[in-house]
C-alpha distance (Angstrom), angle and dihedral (degrees) to the residues before:
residue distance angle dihedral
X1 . . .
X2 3.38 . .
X3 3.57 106.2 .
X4 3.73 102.2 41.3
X5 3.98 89.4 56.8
X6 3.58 89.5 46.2
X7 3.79 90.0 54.4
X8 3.24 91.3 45.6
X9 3.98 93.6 52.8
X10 3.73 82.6 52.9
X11 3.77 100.5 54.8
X12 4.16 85.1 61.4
X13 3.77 88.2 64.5
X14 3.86 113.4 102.9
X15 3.28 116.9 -102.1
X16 3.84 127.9 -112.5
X17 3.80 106.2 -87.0
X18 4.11 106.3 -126.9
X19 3.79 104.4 -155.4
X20 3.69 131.6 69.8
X21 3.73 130.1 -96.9
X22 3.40 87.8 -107.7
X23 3.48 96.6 55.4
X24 3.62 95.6 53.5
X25 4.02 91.6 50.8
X26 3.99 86.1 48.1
X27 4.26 79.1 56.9
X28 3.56 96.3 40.9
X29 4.12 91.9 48.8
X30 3.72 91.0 54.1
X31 3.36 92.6 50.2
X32 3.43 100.2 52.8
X33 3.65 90.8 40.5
X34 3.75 86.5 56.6
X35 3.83 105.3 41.0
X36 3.78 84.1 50.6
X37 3.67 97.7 50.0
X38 4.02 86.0 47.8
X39 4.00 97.6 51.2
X40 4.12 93.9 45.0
X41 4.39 89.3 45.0
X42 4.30 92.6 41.5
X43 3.78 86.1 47.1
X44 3.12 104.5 48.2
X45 3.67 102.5 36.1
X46 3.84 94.8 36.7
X47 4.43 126.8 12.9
X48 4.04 118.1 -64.0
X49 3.80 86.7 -129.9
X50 3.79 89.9 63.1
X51 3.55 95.1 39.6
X52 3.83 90.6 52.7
X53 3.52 90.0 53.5
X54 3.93 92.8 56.3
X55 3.50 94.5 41.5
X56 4.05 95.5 79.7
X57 3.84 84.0 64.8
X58 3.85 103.0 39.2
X59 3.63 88.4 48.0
X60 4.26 91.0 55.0
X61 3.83 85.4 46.6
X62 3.88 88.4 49.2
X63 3.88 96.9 49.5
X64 4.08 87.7 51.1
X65 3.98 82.3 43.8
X66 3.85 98.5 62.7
X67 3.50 103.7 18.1
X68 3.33 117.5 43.3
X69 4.06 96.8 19.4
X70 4.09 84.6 156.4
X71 3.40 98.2 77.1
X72 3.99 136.1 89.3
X73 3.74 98.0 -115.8
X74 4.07 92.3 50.7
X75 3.94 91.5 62.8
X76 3.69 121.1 110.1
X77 4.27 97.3 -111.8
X78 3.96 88.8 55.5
X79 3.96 96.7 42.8
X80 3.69 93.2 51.3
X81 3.26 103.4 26.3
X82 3.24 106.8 42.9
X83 3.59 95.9 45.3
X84 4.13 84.4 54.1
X85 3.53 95.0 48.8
X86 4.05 93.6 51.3
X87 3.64 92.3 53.1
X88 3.86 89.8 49.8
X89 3.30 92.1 50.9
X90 4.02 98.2 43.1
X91 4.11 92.1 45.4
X92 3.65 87.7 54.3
X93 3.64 98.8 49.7
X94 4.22 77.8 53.3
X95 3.59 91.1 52.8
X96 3.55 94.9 47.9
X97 3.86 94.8 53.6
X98 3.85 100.6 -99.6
X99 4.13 111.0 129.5
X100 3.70 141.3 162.2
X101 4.14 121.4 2.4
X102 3.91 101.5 -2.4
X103 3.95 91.7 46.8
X104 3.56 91.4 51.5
X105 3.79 96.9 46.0
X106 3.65 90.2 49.8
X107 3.48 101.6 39.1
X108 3.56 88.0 61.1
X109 3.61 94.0 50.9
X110 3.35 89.8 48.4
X111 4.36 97.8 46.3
X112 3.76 93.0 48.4
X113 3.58 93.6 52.1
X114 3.71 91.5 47.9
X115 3.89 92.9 51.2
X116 3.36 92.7 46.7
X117 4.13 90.9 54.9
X118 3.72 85.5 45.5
X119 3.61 93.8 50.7
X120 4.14 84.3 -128.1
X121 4.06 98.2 118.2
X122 3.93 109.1 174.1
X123 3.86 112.5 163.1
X124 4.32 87.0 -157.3
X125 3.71 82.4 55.4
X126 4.00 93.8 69.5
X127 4.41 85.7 42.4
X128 4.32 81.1 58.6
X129 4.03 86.6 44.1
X130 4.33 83.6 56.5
X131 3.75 93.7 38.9
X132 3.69 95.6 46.1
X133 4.08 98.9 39.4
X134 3.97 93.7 35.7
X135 3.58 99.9 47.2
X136 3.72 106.5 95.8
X137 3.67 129.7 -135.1
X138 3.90 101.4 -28.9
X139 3.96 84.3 64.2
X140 3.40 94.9 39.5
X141 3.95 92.9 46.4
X142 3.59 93.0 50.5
X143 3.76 96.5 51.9
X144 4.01 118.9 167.1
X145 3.99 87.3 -2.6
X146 4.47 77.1 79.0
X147 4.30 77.9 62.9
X148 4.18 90.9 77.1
X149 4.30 106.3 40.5
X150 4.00 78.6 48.8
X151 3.70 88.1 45.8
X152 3.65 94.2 48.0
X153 3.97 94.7 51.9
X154 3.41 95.4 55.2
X155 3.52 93.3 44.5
X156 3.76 87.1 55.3
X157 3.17 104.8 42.1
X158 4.59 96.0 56.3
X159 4.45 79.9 45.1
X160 3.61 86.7 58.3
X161 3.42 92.9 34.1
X162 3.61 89.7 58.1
X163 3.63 106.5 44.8
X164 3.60 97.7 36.2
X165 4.03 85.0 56.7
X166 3.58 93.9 53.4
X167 3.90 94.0 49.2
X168 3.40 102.4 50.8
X169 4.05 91.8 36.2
X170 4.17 104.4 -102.8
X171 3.57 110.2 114.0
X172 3.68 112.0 -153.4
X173 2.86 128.3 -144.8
X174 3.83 89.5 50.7
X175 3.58 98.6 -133.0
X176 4.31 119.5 -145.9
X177 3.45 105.3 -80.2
X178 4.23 101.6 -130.1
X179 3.32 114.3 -127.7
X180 4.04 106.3 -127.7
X181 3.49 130.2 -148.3
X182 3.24 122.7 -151.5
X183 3.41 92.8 -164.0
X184 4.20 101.2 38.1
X185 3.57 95.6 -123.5
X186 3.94 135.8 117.8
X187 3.82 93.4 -116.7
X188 4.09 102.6 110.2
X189 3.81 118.7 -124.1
X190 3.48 118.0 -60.3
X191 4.10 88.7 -120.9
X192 3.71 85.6 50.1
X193 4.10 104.5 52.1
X194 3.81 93.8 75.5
X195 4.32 94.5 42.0
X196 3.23 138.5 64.5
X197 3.94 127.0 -48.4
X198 3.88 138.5 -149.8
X199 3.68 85.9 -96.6
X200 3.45 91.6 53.2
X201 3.78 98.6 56.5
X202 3.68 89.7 45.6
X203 4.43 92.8 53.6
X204 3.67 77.9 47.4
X205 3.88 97.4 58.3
X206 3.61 93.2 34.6
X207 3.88 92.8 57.5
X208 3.93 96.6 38.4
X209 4.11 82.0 66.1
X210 3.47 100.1 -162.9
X211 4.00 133.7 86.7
X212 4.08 114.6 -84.1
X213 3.99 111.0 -157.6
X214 3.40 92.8 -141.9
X215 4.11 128.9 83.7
X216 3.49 114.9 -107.9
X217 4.01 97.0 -120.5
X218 4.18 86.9 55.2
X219 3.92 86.6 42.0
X220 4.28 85.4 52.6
X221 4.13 93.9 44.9
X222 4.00 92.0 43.5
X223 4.24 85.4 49.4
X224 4.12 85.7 53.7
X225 3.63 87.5 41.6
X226 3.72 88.8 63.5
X227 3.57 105.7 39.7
X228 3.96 84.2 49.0
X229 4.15 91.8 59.2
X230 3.95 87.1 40.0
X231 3.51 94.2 51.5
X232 3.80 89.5 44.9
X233 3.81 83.3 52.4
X234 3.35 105.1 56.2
X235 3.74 93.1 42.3
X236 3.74 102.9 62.1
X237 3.34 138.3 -138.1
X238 3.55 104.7 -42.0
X239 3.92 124.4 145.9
X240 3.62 146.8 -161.7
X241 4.23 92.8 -104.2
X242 3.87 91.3 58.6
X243 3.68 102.0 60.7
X244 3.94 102.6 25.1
X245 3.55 125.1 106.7
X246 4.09 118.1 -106.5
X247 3.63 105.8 -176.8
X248 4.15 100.6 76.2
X249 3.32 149.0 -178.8
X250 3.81 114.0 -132.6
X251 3.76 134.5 176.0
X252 4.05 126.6 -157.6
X253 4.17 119.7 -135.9
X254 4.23 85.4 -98.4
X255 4.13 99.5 55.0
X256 3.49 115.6 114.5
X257 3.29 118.7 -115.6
X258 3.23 90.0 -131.8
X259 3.77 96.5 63.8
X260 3.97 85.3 38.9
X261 3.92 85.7 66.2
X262 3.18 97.3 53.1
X263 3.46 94.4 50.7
X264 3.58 90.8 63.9
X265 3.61 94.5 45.3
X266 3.53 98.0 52.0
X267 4.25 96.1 46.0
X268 4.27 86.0 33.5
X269 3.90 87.7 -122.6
X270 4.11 125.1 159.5
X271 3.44 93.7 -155.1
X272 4.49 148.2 29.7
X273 3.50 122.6 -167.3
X274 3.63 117.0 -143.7
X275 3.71 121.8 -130.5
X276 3.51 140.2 -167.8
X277 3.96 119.3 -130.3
X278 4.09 99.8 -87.9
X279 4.14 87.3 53.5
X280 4.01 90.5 -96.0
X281 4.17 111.7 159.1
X282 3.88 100.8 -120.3
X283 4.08 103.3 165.5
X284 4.27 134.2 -37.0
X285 3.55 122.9 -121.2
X286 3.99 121.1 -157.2
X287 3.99 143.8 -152.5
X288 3.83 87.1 -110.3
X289 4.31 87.7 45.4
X290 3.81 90.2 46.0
X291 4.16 92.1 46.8
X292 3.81 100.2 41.4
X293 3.85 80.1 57.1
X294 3.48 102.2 56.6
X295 3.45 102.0 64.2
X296 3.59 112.3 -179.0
X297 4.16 106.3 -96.3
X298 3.90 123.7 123.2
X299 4.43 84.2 -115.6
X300 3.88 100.3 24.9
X301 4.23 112.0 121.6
X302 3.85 88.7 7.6
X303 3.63 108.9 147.7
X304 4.05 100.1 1.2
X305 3.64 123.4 142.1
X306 3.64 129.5 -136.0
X307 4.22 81.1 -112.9
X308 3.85 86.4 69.0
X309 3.50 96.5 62.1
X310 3.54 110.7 16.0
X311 4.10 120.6 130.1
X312 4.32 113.3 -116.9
X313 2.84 132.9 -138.8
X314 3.40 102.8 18.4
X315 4.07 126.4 -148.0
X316 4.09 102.2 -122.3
X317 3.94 132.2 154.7
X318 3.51 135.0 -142.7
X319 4.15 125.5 -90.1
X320 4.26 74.2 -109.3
X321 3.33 104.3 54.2
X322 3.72 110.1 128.2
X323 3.56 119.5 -132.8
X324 3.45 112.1 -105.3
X325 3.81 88.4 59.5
X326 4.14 85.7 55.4
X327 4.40 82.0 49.9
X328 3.59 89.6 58.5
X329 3.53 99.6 39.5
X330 4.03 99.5 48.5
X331 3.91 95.0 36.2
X332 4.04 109.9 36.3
X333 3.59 94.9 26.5
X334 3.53 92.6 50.4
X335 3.76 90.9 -131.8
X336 4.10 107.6 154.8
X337 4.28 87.5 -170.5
X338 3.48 138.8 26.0
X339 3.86 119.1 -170.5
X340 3.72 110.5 -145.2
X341 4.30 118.8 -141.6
X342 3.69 133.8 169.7
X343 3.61 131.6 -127.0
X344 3.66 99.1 -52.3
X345 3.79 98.9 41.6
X346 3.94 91.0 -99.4
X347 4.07 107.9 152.8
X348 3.98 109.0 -109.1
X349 4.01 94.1 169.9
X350 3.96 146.8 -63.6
X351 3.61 130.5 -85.7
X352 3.67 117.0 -148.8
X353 3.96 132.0 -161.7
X354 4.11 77.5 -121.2
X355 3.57 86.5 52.3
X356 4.22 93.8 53.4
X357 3.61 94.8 37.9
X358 3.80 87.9 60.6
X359 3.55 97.9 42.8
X360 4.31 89.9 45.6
X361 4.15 81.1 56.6
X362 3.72 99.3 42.6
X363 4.12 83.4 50.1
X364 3.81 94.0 48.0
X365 4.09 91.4 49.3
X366 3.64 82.4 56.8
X367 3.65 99.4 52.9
X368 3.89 90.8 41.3
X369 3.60 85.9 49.5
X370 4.14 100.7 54.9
């Protein structure tokens, strides 16, 4: 008996709170921000009594709002829609006659079922339902007129919401993250035809039975998240400066491109990065650059300069960069090269998808041979 109480006493500890300090004052700051912004507008445009009253709810919508914008009931449809649809509900139950305990208690029946219907669930939704129903003559008196300080809040709350997120660098709503092809075809990612699919994730929520409080496309990118870190895990510690090549081919802003072609030719490279004279990265020029260039014409591409034609800014990594970064970057960005600098943008070397491919085998040998 001992150890399943014991358990149990340990399941009423707190759990470990995820996001950083700063994080939670970014939260708190909105909220305040918001609640403020609320009281001073319903006051002024309305009574403070009745703006006090609707506060309790606004301020449980706000604390979803700005700290935990992730989940279903912090989206725009629940927020003002739900928070609508409760105070239709409860001012009816007025009008009809119904006050005090039993039109609360039903009117919260009655709102969650609603939002649920409406796919709109917002838990400080069914607190308006009590405040609205419960609240005696004043709320009663006032009727439909309740319809525009609710309004108002919710209003508020998705402007804040909005510009606050773009200040301090969380958009919300979280848009759909498209999924790009490199390539423009229907084939997924190359990271993503051996993981999990949308299907997947939906089996997954369908058999866990209960409600998650998070939305389905965060649920997805915190999955990749993990295999990502597991996957970095189990592959050690291996970096960008052990498998790129050293020995390079470079160009300056003045080579022609016609000696820049043959370069390529002659070492049967797809790519030269251009440099200026202290070994800084300026831009990368390609086979398929070069060729486009050189039309065929007895004068066309006479004279140009690798500066002409050269690609900026260019996508490179770190001597540091772990591997699984370099997997994403050469495979589902459909990078074939990726020059390699340190902190001032000197070049160190190239990686290659040659270059990870060999490294991916030497790594598996290893496993295979522990």
């Amino acid at each position: 008996m001992q150890t399943p109480l014991l358990d149990w006493c340990r399941s009423l500890a707190p759990a470990p709170l995820q996001a950083s300090p700063q994080e939670w004052l970014r939260a708190a700051g909105g909220v305040a921000l918001v609640l403020l912004l609320t009281l001073a507008t319903g006051a002024w445009l309305f009574d403070a009594p009745l703006t006090l009253r609707l506060a309790g709810p606004a301020a449980a919508s706000a604390v979803l709002l700005f700290a935990a914008s992730s989940s279903p009931f912090a989206q725009p449809w629940p927020i003002l829609g739900g928070n609508l649809i409760a105070a239709l509900i409860s001012i009816g139950l007025g009008q009809a006659g119904l006050h005090g305990l039993p039109a609360a208690l039903l009117a919260v029946c009655l709102v969650f079922a609603v939002l649920l219907l409406l796919r709109c669930p917002h838990p400080p939704a069914c607190a308006l339902a009590v405040v609205i129903a419960g609240g005696g003559p004043r709320m009663a008196e006032l009727g439909y007129a309740l319809l525009y300080p609710v309004l108002l809040n919710g209003l508020l709350l998705l402007l804040v919401a909005l510009l606050y997120g773009q200040l301090t660098g969380h958009a919300y709503p979280r848009s759909r993250q498209p999924r790009d092809n490199p390539h423009h075809t229907r084939d997924p990612l190359p990271s993503e035809r051996l993981s999990f699919t949308d299907e997947d994730v939906d089996q997954a929520l369908r058999e866990f039975g209960e409600y998650v409080d998070v939305t389905r496309d965060d649920l997805q990118r915190l999955i990749k998240q993990t295999e990502k870190h597991a996957l970095r895990r189990s592959m050690g510690d291996v970096r960008a400066a052990q498998i790129m090549s050293r020995d390079l081919c470079r160009g300056t802003p003045d080579t022609p491109i016609e000696h820049a072609l043959a370069t390529l030719r002659q070492h049967r490279l797809r790519a030269l990065p251009v440099v200026d004279d202290g070994g800084r990265l300026l831009g990368i020029v390609t086979l398929v650059d070069l060729l486009r260039y050189l039309r065929p014409g007895p004068a066309d591409g006479q004279g140009a300069r690798l500066r002409d034609i050269m690609s900026t800014p260019v996508q490179a990594v770190r001597a540091e960069a772990h591997m699984v970064e370099l997997v994403y970057l050469l495979s589902d960005r459909g990078l074939h090269c990726l020059p390699v600098v340190d902190g001032e943008q000197r070049l160190l070397g190239m990686l290659t998808q040659t270059d990870l491919i060999a490294a991916l085998y030497n790594h598996w040998l290893k496993q295979l041979a522990d």
